[in-house]
N, C-alpha and C positions, 0 to 999 in steps of 0.2 A: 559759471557763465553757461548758459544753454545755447546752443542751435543757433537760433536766431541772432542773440547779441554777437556769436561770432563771427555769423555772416555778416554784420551789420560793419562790424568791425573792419570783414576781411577786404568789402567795397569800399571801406573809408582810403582803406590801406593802397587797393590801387585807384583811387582817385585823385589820392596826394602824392603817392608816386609813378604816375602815368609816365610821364615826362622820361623816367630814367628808364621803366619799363620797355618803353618804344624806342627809346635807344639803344639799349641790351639786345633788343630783339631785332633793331634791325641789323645790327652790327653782327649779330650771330648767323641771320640769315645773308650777307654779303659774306660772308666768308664761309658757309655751308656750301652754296652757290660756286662761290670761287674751286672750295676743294673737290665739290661734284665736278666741277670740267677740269682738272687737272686730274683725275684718276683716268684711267686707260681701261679701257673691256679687255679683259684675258679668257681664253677658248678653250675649254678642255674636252682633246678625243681621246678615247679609250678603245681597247684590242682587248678581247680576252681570249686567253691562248689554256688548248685543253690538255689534258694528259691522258694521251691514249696506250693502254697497255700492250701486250708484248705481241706477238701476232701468233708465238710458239709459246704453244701451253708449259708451263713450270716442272712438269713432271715430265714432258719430252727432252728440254736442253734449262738443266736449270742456270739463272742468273746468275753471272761469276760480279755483276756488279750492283750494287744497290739500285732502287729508282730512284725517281723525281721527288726528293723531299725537300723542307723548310731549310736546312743547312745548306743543302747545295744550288737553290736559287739563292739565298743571299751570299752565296760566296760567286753567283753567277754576277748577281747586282752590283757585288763590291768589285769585282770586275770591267762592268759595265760604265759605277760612275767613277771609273779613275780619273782622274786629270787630263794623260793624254788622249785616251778611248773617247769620254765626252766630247770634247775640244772637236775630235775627228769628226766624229757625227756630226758638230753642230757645225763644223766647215762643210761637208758634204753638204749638207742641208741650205747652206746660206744662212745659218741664222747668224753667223756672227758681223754681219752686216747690222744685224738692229740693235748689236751692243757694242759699237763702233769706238763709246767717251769711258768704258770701263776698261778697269785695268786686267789682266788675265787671271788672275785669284779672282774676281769679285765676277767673270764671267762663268766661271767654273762653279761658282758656288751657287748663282741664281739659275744655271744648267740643272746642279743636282735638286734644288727648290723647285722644279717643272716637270720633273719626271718620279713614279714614282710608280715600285713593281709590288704588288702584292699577292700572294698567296692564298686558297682557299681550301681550307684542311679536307680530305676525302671521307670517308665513313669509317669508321675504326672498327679493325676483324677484331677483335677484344676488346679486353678491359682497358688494355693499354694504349700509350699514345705513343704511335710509332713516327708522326713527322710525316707519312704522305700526303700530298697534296694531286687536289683533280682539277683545279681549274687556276692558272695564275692571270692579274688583272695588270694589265702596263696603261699608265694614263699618263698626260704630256697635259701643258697649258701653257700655252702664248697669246703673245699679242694681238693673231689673225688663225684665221681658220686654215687657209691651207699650211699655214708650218705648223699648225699644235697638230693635223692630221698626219703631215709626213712625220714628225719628229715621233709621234707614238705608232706608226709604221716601223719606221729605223730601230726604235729600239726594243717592241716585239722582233723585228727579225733577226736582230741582232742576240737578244735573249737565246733564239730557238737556235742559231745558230752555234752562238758559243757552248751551252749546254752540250748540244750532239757532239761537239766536239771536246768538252770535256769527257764524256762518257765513253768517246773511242780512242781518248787518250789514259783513261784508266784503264780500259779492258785489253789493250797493248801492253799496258807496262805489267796488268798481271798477269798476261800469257807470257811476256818475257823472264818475267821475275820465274816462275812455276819450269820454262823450258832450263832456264841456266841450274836449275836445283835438281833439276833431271840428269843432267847432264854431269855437275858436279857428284852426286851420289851413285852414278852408272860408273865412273872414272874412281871414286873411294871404294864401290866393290869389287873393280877388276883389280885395286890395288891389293884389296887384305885378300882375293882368291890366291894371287902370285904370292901371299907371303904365306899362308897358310903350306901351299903344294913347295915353298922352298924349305918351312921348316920342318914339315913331314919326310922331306927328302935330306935334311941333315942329319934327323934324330930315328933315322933309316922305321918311319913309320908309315906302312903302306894304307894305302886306300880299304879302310874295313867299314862293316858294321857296327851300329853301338854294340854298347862292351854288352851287353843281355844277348845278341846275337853270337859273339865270340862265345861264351861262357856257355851255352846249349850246345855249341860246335865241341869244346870240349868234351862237355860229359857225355854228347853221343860218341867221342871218340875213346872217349875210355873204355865206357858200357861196351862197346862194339870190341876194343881188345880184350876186356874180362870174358865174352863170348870166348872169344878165339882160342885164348888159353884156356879156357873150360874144355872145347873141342880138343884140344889138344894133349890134355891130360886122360881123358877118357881113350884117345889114341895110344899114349903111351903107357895105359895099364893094360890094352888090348894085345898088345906086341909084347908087352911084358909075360902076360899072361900063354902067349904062343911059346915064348922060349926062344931057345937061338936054334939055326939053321942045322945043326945036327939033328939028326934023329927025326925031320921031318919028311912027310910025304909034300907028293909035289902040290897037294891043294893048299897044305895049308902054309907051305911056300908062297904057294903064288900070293896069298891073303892076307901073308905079313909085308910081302915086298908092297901089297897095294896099302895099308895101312903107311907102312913108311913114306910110301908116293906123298898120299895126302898129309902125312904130318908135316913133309917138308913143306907141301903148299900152305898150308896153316901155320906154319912158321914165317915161311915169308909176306903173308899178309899180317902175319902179327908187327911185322919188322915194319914195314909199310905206314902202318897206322897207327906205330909210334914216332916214326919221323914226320908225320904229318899232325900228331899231337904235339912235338915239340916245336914245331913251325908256328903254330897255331900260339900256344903258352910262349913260346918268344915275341912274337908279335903282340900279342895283348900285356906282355910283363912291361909297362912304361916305370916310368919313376911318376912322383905326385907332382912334383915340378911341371913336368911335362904335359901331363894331364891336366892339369890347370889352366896352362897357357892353351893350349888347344881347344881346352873348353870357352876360357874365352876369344878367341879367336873366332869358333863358332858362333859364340852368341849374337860376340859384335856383329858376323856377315848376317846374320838372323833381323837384326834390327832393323840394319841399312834395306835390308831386302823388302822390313814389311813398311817404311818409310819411302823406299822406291816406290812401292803400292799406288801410298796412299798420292803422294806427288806424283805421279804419270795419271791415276783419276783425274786430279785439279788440274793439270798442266790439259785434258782432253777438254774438261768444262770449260777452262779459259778460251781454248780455241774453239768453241761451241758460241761463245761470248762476246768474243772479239768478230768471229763471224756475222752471229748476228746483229751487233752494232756497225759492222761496217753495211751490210746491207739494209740497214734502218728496218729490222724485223723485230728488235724490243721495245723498250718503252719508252717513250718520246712525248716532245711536244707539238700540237698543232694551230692552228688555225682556226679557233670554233667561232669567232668574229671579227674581222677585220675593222682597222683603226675605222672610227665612228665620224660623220660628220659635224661638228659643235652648231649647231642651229643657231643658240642662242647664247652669250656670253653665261659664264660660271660667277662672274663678277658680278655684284648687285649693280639695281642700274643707276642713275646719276639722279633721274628726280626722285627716286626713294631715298636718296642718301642727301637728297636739299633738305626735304620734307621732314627725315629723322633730324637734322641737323636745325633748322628752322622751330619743331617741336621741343629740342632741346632749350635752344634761344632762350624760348618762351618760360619754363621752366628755373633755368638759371635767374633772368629777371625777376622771374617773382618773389625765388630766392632770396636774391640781395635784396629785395626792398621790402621783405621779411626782416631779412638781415637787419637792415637800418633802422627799423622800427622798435627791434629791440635792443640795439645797441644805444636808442638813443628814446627812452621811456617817456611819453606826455603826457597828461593828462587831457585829455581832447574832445571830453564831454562828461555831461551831469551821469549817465551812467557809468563812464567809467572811476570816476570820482569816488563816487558813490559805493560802486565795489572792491576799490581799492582801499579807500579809508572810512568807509563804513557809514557817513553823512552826506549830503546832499549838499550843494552849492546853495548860498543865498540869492543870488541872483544871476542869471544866465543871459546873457548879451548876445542876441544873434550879431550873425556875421552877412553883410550883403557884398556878395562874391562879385554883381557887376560891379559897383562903384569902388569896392579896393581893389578892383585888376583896371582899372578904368583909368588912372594917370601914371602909374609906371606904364602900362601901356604906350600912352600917348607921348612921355617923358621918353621913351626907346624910339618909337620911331619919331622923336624930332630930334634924336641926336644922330640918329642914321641919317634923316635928311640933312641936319645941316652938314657931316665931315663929309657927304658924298657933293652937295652944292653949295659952299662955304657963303659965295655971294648971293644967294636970293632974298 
């Protein structure tokens, strides 16, 4: 079948089914109609709120708290559309004046359908995707301009408010958390100091040097007595060598008495400087027990000391932190557009929604009387005959359309006249 016989066809098709056509189509258009005026225009304003960074460069007071990322606005949102938080707004607002016939779940949930907070990721310092975000967008739609305006006012400021205040509710609880660890670890090393100096004081071990100090103090103290009795031996071969006090002249008297002087004084510093070597070798002589515990002892105040460090840093950053979030000098949100006025509905308008509705009509009708045509197969002319079953008709009987519409006609309306004037 070419082109043409199709066409030929496709105007048979709706010329014998006008009738249902025109009714499909007006019927779809009465109710296109209908549901264009039963839709409502809905107004959507929008706020975009920016993300302004810290006002004190990073390398002056670094941040004890994260910024503004994807995680923490949607934990700001999931905040935002709770049940009661909503509700609240949208009583502030009045809006629940215009959901008067809903029940409070079915108001709560067309609340959260109206508002709605999104994100706009920043430029990435790497490869990687770290979640900051530089600009977030709050949009609201109602039934009228000025509540879709207020309502995306309320819940931008509501955003920027709860955010600030999450962010100097963490940098509180981490200055807190970093003071009480200062605090706790200041209190553990005044503890192990007292027990250190208690058991140095049982196991009678005084306050020294490490043992490398002790052990030098030693062998200068030896070295220094092996002098002394060296001097003192070369004394007592000199006296030896004088003899005894007979038979001497008065010099070399006088020269033994002064050799003697000094021997004695080199005795008693020999004496000297072995009671201070054996002060010394008692005090260093521990047992291995002893030395052990004391070692640890040490190490542990050693640890606490360099972990006091490192916590008294963080606990100064925290309050660097919490400082500058209480004075709103880090990284925050602002105001880079205030809620927008909806000019025009967001809603398509009601004669484009006839007109798609009306063009559908149309469409559908043709459908079905597509439909009926092959659900119900005729043969309805010599051409089609012909290319159905491969012959031609003998003979072909026109049809004249006035004269067979011409007494069912007349037959209809003289039954309408007569049931409507039974006696005429």
């Amino acid at each position: 079948m070419d082109l043409s016989e199709w066409i030929d066809e496709f105007r048979d098709m709706l010329r014998r089914r006008l009738g249902l056509i025109l009714r499909v189509v007006l019927l779809g258009c009465v109710a296109s109609f209908l549901f264009a005026l039963s839709q409502t225009h809905q107004y959507t304003s929008m706020a975009v709120l920016q993300v302004q960074g810290a006002k004190v460069a990073g390398a002056l007071a670094p941040p004890t708290v994260i910024g503004v990322d994807a995680r923490e606005l949607q934990t700001v949102e999931q905040r935002i559309m709770a049940h009661d938080a909503i509700l609240t707004v949208a009583g502030r607002l009045g809006l629940l004046d215009d959901l008067g016939g809903l029940a409070e779940s079915e108001k709560v949930a067309l609340l959260r359908s109206s508002v709605r907070v999104s994100g706009v990721a920043a430029a990435r310092g790497g490869e990687t995707e770290d979640g900051a975000l530089s600009l977030v967008r709050v949009s609201a739609t109602w039934g009228n301009r000025e509540s879709a305006q207020a309502l995306a006012a309320a819940i931008a400021e509501r955003t920027i408010a709860m955010l600030g205040d999450k962010r100097l509710d963490r940098a509180e609880e981490t200055l807190t958390f970093f003071s009480l660890r200062e605090r706790k670890l200041k209190e553990q090393l005044a503890e192990l100091e007292e027990t250190i100096a208690e058991f140095r004081e049982t196991n009678d071990m005084p306050e020294a040097g490490p043992p490398a100090a002790q052990d030098r103090e030693i062998e200068a103290l030896r070295a220094e007595i092996l002098s002394v009795e060296r001097e003192m031996v070369v004394l007592e071969r000199q006296i030896d060598r004088i003899g005894d006090t007979a038979g001497l002249t008065r010099l070399e008297q006088q020269q033994r008495a002064d050799l003697l002087e000094r021997l004695a004084g080199l005795t008693e510093q020999r004496d000297y400087l072995v009671r201070n070597l054996q002060e010394v070798s008692t005090a260093s002589a521990r047992t291995p027990e002893m030395q052990v515990q004391l070692t640890r002892y040490m190490r542990e105040m050693e640890a606490l000391r360099l972990e006091l460090q490192d916590v008294s840093e963080s606990r100064k950053a925290a309050e660097i932190g919490f400082q500058l979030e209480a004075e709103g000098q880090s990284e925050r949100l602002s105001v880079l557009e205030p809620a927008s006025w909806p000019d025009y509905p967001s809603t398509p308008s009601r004669t484009k929604t006839a007109l798609l509705g009306a063009f559908a009509s149309l469409l559908a009708a043709i459908g079905l009387a597509y439909l009926l045509d092959v659900m119900n197969p005729v043969v309805r002319s010599a051409a089609v005959m012909e290319r159905e079953l491969g012959f031609g008709p003998v003979v072909t009987i026109p049809e004249d359309r006035s004269i067979a519409r011409r007494p069912g006609r007349l037959s209809r309306l003289t039954r309408l006249w007569r049931r409507r004037w039974p006696a005429a």
